[in-house]
C-alpha positions as CSV (number, residue, x, y, z in Angstrom):
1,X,0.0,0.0,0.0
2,X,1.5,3.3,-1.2
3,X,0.4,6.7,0.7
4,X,1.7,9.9,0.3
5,X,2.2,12.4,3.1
6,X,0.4,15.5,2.8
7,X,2.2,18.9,4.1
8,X,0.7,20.8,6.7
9,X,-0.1,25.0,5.3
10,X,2.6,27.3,5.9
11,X,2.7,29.0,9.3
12,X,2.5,32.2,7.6
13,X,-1.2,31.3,6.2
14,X,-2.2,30.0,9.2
15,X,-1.1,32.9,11.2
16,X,-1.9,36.0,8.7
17,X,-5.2,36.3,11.2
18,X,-3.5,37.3,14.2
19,X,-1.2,39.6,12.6
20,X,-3.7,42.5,11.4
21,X,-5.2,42.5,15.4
22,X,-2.5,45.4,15.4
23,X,-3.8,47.4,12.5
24,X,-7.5,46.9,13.9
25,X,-6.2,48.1,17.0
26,X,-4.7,51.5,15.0
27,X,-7.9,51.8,13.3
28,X,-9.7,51.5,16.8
29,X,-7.6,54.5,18.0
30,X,-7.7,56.6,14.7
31,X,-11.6,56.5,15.1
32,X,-11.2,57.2,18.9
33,X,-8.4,60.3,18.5
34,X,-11.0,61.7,15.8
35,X,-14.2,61.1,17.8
36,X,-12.3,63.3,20.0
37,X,-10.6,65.7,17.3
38,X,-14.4,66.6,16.1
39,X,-15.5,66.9,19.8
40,X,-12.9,69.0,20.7
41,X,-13.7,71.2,16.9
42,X,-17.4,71.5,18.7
43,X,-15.9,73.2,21.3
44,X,-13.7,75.3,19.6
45,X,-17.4,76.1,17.4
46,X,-18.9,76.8,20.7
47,X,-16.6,79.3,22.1
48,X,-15.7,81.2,19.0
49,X,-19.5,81.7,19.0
50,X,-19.8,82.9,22.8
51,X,-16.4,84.3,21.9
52,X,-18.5,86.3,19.2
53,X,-21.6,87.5,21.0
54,X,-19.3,88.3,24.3
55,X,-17.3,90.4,21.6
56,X,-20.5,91.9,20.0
57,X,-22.0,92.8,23.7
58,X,-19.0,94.1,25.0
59,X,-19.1,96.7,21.2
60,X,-22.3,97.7,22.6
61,X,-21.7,98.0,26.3
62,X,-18.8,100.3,25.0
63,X,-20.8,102.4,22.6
64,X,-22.9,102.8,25.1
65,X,-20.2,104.2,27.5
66,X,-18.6,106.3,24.8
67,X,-22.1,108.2,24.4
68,X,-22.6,108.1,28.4
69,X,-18.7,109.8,28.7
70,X,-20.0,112.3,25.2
71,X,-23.4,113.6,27.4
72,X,-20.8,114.0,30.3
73,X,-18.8,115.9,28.5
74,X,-21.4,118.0,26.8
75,X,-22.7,118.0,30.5
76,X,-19.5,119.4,31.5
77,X,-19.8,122.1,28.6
78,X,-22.8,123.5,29.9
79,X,-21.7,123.7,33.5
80,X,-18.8,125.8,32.5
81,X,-20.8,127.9,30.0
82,X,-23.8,128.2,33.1
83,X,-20.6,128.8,35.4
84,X,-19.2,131.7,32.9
85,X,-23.2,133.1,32.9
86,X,-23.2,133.1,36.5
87,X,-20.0,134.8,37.0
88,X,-21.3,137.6,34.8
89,X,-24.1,137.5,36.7
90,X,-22.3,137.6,40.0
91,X,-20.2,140.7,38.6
92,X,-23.1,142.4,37.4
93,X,-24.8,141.7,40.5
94,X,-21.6,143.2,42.3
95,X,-21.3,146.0,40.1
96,X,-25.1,146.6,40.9
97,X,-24.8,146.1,44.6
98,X,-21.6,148.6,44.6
99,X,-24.0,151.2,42.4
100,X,-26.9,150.8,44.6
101,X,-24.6,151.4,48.0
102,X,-23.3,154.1,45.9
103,X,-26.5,156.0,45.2
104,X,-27.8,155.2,48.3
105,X,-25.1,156.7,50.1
106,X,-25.1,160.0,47.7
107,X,-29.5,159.7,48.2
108,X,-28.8,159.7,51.7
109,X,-26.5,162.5,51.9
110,X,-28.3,164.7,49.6
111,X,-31.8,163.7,51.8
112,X,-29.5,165.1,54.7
113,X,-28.5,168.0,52.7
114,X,-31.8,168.6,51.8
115,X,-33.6,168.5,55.3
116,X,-30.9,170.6,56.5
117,X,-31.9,173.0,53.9
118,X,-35.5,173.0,54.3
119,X,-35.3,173.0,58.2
120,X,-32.6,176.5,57.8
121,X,-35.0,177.5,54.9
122,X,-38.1,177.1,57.3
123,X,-36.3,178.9,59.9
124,X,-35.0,181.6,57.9
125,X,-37.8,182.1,55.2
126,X,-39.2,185.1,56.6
127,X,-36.2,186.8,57.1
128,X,-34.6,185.5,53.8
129,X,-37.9,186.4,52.0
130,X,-38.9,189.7,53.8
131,X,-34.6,190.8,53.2
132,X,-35.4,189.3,49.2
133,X,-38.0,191.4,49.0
134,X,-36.8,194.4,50.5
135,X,-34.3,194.1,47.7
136,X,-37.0,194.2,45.0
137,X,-37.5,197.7,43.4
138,X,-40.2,196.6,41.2
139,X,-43.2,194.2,42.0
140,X,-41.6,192.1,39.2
141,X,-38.5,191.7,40.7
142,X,-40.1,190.6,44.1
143,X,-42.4,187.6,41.9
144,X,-38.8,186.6,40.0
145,X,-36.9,186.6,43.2
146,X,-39.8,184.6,45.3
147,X,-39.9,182.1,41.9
148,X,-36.2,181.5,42.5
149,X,-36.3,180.8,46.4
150,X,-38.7,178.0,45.4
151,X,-37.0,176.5,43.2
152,X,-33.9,176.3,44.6
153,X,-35.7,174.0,47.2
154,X,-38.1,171.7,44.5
155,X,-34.2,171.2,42.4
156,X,-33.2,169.0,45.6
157,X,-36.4,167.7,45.6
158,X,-36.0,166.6,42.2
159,X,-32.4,165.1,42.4
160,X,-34.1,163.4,44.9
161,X,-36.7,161.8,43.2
162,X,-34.5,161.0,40.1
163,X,-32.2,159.0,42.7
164,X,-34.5,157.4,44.2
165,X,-35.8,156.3,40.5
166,X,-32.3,155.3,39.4
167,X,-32.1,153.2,43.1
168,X,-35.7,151.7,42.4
169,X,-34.6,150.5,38.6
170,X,-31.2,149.4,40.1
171,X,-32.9,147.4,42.8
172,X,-35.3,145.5,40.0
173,X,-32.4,144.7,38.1
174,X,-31.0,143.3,41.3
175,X,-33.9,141.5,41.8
176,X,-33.8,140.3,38.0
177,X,-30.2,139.4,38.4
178,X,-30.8,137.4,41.6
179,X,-33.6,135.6,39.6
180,X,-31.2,135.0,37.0
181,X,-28.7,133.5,39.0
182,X,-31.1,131.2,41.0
183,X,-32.5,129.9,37.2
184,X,-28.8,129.8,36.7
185,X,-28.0,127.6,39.6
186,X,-31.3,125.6,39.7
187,X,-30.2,124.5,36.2
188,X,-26.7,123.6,37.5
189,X,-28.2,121.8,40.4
190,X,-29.8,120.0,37.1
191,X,-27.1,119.5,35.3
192,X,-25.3,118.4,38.1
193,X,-27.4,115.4,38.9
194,X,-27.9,114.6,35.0
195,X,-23.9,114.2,35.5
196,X,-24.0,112.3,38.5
197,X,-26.7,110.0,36.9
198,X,-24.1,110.0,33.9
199,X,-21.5,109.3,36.2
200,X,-23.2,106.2,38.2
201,X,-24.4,104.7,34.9
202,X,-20.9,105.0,33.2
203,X,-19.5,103.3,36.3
204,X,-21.8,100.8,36.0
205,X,-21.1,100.6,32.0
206,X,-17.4,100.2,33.1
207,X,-18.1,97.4,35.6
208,X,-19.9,95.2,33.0
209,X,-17.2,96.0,30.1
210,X,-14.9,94.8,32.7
211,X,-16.9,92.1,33.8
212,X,-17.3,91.3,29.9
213,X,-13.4,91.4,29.0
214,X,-12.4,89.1,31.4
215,X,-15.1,86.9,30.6
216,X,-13.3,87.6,26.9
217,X,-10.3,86.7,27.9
218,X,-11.0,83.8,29.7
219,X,-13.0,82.4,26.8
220,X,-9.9,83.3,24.7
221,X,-7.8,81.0,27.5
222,X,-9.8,78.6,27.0
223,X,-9.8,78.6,22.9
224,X,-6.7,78.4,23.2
225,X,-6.1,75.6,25.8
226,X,-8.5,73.5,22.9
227,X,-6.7,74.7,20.5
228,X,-3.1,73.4,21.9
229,X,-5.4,70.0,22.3
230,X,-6.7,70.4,19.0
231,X,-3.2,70.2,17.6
232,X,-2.2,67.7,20.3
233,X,-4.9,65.5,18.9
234,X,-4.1,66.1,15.3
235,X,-0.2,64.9,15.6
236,X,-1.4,62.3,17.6
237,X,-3.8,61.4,15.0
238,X,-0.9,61.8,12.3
239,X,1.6,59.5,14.4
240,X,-1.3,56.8,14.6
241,X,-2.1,57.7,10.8
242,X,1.8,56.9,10.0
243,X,1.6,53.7,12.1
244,X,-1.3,52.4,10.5
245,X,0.3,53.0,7.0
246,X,3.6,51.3,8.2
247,X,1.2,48.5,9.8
248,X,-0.8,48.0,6.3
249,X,2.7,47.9,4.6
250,X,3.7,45.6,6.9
251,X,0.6,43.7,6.4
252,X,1.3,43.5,2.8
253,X,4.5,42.1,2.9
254,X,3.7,39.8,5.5
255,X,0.5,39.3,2.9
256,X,2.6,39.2,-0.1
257,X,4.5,36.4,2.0
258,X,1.5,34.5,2.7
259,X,0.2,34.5,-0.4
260,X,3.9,33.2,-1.9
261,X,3.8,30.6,0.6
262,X,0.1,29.4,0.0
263,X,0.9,29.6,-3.6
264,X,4.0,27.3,-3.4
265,X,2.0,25.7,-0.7
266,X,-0.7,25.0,-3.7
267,X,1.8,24.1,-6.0
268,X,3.6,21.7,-3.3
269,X,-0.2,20.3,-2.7
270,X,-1.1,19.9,-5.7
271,X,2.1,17.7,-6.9
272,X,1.0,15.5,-3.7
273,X,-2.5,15.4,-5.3
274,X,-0.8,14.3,-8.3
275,X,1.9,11.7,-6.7
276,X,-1.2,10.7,-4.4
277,X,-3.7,10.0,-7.5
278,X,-0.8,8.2,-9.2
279,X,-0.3,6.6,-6.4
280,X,-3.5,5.2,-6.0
281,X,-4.2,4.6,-9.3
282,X,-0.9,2.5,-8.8
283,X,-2.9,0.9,-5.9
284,X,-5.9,0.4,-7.4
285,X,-4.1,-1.3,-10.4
286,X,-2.3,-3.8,-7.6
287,X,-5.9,-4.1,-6.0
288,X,-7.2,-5.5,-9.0
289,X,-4.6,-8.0,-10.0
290,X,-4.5,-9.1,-6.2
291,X,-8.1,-9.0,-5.0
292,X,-11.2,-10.5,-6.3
293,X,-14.3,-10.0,-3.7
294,X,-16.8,-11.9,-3.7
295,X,-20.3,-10.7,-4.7
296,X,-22.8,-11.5,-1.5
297,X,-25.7,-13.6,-1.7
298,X,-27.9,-10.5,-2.8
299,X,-25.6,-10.1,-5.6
300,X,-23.6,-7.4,-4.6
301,X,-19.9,-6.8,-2.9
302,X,-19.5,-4.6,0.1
303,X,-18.0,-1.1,-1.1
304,X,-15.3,-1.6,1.8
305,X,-13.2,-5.2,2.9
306,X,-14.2,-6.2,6.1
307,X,-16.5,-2.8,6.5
308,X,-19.0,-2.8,9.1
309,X,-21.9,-0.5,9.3
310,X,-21.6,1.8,12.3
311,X,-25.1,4.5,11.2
312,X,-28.1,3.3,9.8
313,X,-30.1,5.0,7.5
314,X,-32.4,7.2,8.8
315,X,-30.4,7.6,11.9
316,X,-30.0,11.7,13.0
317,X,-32.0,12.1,9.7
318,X,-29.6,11.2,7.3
319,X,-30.3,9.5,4.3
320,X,-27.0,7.5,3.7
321,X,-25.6,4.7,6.3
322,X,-22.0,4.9,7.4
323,X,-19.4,2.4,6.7
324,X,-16.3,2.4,8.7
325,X,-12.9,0.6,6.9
326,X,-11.0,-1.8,8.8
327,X,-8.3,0.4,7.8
328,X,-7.2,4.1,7.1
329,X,-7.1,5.2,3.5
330,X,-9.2,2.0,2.8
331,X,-10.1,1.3,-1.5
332,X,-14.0,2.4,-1.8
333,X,-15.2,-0.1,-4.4
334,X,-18.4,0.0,-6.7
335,X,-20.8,-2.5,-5.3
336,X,-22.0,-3.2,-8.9
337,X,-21.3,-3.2,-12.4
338,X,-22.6,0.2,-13.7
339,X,-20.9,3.3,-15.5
340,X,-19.8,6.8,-13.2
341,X,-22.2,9.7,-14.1
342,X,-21.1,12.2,-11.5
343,X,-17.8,13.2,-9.9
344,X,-17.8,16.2,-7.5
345,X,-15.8,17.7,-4.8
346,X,-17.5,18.1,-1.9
347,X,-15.2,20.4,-0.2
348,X,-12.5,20.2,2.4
349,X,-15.4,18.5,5.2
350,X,-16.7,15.8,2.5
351,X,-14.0,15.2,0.1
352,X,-14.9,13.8,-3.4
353,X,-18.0,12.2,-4.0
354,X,-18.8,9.2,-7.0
355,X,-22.3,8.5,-8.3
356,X,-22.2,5.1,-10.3
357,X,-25.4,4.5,-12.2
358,X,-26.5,0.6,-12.2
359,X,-29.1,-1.3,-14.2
360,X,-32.6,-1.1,-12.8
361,X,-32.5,1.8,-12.2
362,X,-30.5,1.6,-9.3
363,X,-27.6,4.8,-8.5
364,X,-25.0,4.4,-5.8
365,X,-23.0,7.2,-4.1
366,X,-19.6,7.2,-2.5
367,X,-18.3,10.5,-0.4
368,X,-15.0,11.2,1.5
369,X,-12.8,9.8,-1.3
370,X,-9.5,11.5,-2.0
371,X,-9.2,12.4,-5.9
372,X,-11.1,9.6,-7.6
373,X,-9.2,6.9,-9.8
374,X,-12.0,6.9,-12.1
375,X,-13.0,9.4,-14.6
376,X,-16.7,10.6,-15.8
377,X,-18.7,8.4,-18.2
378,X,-16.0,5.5,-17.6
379,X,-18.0,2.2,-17.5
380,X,-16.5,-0.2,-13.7
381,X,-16.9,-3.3,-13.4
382,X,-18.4,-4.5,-9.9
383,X,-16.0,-5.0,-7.3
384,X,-13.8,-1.9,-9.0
385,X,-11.8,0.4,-7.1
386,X,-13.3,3.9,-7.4
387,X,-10.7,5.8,-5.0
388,X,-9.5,5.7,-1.6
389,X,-11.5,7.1,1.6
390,X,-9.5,10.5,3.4
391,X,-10.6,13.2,1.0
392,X,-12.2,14.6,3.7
393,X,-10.5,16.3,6.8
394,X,-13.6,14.4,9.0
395,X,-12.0,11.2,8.8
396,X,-10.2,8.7,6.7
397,X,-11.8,5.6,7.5
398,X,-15.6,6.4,7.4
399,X,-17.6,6.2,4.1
400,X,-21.1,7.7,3.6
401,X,-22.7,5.8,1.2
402,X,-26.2,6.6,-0.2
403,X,-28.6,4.9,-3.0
404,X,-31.1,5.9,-4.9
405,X,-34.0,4.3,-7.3
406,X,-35.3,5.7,-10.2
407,X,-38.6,4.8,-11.2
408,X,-41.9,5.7,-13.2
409,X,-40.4,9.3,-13.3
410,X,-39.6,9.4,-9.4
411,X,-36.3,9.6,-7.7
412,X,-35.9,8.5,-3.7
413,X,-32.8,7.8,-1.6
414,X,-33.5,4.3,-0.2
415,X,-31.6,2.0,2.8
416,X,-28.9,0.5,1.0
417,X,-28.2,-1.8,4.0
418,X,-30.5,-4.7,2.4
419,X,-28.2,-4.5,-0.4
420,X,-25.5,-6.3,1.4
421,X,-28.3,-8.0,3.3
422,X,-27.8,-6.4,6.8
């Protein structure tokens, strides 16, 4: 009996799995590091918008203190311009005051004068007049000199009234000055609280533009602390974005590797197929000089020597009973003369499967052969070796073996244990 040894796959196949768990792990972290790079860019949206609006109240707050500090100033203006109206005022009023003590002193002398004269004028008027008009030679002269005497006493009088007129007008435009000067100061006394209202609200102006810039600054602090992040997380991001490449190039050299190895692999495999099949074609060429089994009473030979039947049909639902060899690698025969209609790999579980079509209608089916020693349409004798049982990875010494009738038009899977009359 010839077998072939069959190579195990490279390590490099087997292992090409485990190796990318380090890129995966990269990628994992890029998606991390820019989960956190766009959250940390929603920040830096957020406060470059309060950034904004603190910016666009503290404009306001400041135009707003500019034109409180303007209606100061003007404020200011019209104090000074009052307080140059009121110092005119005050030096008229002086001036008046010094006039009016003036004439009154002058009114008040020439009243003395005066009632000294009319009191020596009483006292002497007889005399004066009775001398006066002794002087008179004509009754003319005496009405001219008695005209005179009177009105050298009615010319004080009238000095005296024309004072006393000048004192009266001086003391209304005292009295129009002091009204003046109280308008004057009443609307100082206005002004002056208009200022200190100006004042208190410009303080107040100033607290909140304070208040706003530091709130300015410390929102530009903090723009700038996520912005250092910002670029933190960036070359972070770039260092994981150069380890992933080097990982992928890695990858696809260690890929490029695999894929030389599986591909020798497949070359190395497939000269085993080929030194396997020729070998069992070598064996099933000894087989059939050497051994001649011996149909059953039912008229057919078992597919396996010395198999027994270790599944029944039916059994876990299958349609097939299994045959275990006596050996490994055991020669799967056909149980009856017929000719092979179907070959097909089953895959690495299953192996290769042989339908052989007999007469009556009768088709037999062979699975978990290695590559078949028989080709498609070839007409086998009974007893004929097929192939040899490990083609599947399952086992090497189990065969599943199914049969089918055909009849009337109508195809069924049937026990094929009565065929070998168990």
């Amino acid at each position: 009996m010839v077998l072939v040894a069959m190579l195990p796959a490279p390590a490099g196949v087997r292992a090409q799995a485990v190796d990318t768990s380090k890129r995966q792990s990269l990628e994992s972290d890029i998606q991390a590091e820019q989960a956190r790079l766009q959250a940390r860019q929603q920040q830096i949206d957020d406060i470059t918008k309060q950034l904004g609006a603190t910016a666009t109240e503290l404009q306001a707050k400041v135009r707003q203190r500019d034109a409180v500090n303007k209606e100061l100033s003007d404020l200011q203006a019209q104090q000074a311009s009052l307080q140059v109206q009121l110092n005119a005022l005050e030096t008229q009023r002086s001036q008046t005051e010094a006039r009016i003590q003036d004439l009154t002193g002058q009114l008040d002398a020439l009243k003395e004068r005066v009632r000294a004269l009319l009191l020596n004028l009483y006292q002497q008027r007889s005399s004066r007049l009775a001398d006066s008009l002794a002087r008179s030679k004509t009754l003319h002269q005496f009405q001219v000199n008695n005209y005179y005497l009177s009105l050298l006493s009615q010319q004080d009088v009238d000095v005296i009234n024309q004072l006393s007129s000048v004192l009266d007008e001086l003391r209304q435009a005292q009295t129009q000055l002091a009204s003046q000067m109280a308008a004057v100061k009443t609307k100082q006394d206005e002004i002056a609280q208009n200022a200190r209202d100006r004042e208190a609200k410009r303080q107040q102006l100033e607290a909140v533009i304070a208040d706003l810039q530091a709130t300015q600054k410390g929102q530009l602090a903090q723009k700038q602390a996520l912005l250092q992040e910002q670029n933190q997380l960036q070359a972070n991001l770039a260092d994981l974005n150069q380890q992933l490449q080097a990982e992928i190039a890695r990858l696809k050299a260690q890929e490029a590797a695999a894929r030389e190895a599986a591909a020798r692999y497949a070359r190395d495999r497939d000269k085993q197929l080929q030194y396997q099949q020729q070998a069992d074609q070598a064996r099933a060429r000894l087989d059939a000089l050497t051994t001649t089994p011996k149909p059953l009473s039912t008229g057919f030979v078992l597919p396996l020597d010395k198999g027994k039947i270790v599944s029944r049909f039916g059994e876990g639902n299958n349609s097939y009973i299994a045959i275990q060899a006596a050996v490994p690698n055991a020669a799967v025969r056909s149980v009856q003369a017929g000719r092979v209609v179907a070959i097909s790999y089953l895959g690495a579980n299953f192996g290769y499967m042989v339908a052989v079509q007999h007469s009556g209608g009768l088709t037999t089916v062979y699975t978990n052969l290695r590559t078949p020693v028989v080709k498609l349409f070839d007409t086998v004798a009974q007893g004929q070796v097929l192939g040899y049982l490990g083609g599947g990875t399952l086992s090497n010494d189990l065969l599943p073996f199914y049969a089918r009738t055909d009849s009337g038009g109508k195809s069924a899977f049937i026990d094929p244990a009565p065929l070998f009359g168990r």
